[in-house]
C-alpha positions as CSV (number, residue, x, y, z in Angstrom):
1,X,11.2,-2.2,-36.1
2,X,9.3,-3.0,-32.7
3,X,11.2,-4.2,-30.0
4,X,10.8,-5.0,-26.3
5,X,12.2,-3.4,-23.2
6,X,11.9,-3.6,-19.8
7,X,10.9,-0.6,-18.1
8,X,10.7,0.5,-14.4
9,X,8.5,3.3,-14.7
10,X,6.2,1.9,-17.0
11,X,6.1,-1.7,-16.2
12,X,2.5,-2.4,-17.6
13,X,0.1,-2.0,-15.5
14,X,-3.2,0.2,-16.3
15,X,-5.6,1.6,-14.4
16,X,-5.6,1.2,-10.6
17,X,-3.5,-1.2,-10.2
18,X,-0.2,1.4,-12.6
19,X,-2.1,3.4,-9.6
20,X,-1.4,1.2,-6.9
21,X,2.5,0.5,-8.2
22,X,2.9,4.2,-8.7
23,X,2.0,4.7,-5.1
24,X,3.9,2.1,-3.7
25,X,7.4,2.9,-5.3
26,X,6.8,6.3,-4.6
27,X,7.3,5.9,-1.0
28,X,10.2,6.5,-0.2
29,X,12.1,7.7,-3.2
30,X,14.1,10.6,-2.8
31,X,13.8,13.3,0.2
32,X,10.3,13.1,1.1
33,X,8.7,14.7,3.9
34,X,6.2,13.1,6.4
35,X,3.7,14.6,5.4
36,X,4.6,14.0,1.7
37,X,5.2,10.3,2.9
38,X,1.6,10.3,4.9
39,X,-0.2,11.3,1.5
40,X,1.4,8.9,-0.7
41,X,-0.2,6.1,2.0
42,X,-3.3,7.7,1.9
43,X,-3.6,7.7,-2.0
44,X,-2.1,4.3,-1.8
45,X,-5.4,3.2,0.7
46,X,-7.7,5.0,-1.3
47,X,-7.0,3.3,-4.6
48,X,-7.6,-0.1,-2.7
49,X,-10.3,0.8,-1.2
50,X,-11.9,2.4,-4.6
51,X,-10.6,-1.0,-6.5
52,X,-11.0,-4.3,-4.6
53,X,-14.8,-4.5,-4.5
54,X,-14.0,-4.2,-8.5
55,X,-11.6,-6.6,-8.4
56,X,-13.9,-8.9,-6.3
57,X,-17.3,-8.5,-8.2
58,X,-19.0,-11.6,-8.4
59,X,-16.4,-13.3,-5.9
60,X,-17.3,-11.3,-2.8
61,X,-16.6,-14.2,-0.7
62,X,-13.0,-14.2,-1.2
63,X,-12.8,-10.4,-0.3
64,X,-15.4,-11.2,2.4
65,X,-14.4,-14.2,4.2
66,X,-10.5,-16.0,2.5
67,X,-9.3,-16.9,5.3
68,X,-5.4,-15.6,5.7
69,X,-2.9,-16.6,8.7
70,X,-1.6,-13.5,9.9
71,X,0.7,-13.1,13.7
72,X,-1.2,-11.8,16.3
73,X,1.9,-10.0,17.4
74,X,2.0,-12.8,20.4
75,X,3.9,-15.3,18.3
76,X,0.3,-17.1,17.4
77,X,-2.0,-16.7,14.1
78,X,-5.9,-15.2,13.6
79,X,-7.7,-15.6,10.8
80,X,-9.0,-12.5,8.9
81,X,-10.2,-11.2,5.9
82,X,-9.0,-9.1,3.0
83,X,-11.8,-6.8,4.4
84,X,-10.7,-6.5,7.7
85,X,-7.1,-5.6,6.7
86,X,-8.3,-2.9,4.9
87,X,-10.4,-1.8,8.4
88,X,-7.3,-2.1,10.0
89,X,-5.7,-0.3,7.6
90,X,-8.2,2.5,7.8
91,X,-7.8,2.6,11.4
92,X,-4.1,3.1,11.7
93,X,-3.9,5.7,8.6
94,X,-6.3,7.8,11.3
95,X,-3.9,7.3,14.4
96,X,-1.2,8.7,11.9
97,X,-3.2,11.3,11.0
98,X,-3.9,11.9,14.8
99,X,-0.4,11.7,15.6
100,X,1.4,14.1,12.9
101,X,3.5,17.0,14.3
102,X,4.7,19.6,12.0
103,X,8.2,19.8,14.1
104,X,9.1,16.3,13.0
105,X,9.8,17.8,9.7
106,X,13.0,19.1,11.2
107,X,15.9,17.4,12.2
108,X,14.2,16.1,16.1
109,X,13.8,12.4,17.3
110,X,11.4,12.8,20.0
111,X,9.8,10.4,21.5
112,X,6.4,11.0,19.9
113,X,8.2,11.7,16.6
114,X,9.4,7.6,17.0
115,X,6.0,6.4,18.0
116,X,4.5,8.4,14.8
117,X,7.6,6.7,12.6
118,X,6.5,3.4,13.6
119,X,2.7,4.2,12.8
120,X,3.3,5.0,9.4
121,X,6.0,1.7,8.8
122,X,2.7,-0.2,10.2
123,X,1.0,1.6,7.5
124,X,2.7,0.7,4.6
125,X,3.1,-3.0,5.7
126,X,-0.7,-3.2,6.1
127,X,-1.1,-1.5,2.6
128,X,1.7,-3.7,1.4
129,X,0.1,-7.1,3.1
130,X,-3.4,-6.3,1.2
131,X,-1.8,-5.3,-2.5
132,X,0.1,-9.0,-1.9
133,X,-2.7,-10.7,-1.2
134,X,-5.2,-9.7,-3.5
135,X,-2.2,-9.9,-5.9
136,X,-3.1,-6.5,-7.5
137,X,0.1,-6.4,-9.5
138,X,1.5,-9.7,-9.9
139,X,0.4,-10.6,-13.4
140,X,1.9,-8.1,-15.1
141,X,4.5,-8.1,-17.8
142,X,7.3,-5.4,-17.1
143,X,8.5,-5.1,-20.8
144,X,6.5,-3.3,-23.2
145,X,6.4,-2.7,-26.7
146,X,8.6,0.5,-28.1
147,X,8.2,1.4,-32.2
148,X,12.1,2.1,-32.8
């Protein structure tokens, strides 16, 4: 008898994007270090980066130029593009690289422990913004087929 069930560590997906969804609920699950938390975003970056100019072929516009609305931090909009998320992306996975401390692994809250704490959320809600957009994992089913 074959029957379907839902499952939340197998919800489908193949390839880079069961890649991209293992990175992104693996943030964050359990007690993870920084620096365990800082490779998981750095996996998660590199599978885009490896994946969208597949997932793009022969539509390179819409990777090159889509126009999104995104705040400007000011309360305003600019218009980017999927590319230049990923640049910005890339840009602030190196000022958390630049700004690790191996102390912050212990139980501190300095100062420069904060800034580095809100450098890595940036992070993940860049990564986060660009796997929405280019809806890497949206059309998936979450049940799958089990023999029983």
């Amino acid at each position: 008898m074959v029957r379907s069930r839902s499952s939340a560590t197998n919800p489908g997906y193949t390839g880079y994007p069961a890649r991209i969804y293992y990175e992104m609920t693996a943030y964050g699950r359990g007690s993870q270090e920084l620096k365990e938390k800082m490779v998981i975003l750095e996996k998660w970056y590199s599978h885009l980066r490896a994946y969208l100019p597949i997932l793009y072929r022969g539509r390179e516009s819409e990777y090159l130029d889509k126009i999104l609305m995104d705040g400007d931090g000011n309360g305003g909009t600019v218009l980017v593009s999927l590319q230049d998320k990923l640049v910005d992306a890339s840009k602030e996975i190196d000022l958390m690289e630049k700004k690790y401390q191996g102390p912050f692994e212990g139980l501190t809250c300095t100062e420069q422990e904060t800034e580095f704490l809100r450098i890595m959320r940036g992070v993940f809600e860049r990564l986060d913004s660009i796997t929405a957009i280019a809806e890497i994992i949206d059309k998936i089913s979450i049940s799958e087929e089990v023999e029983v």
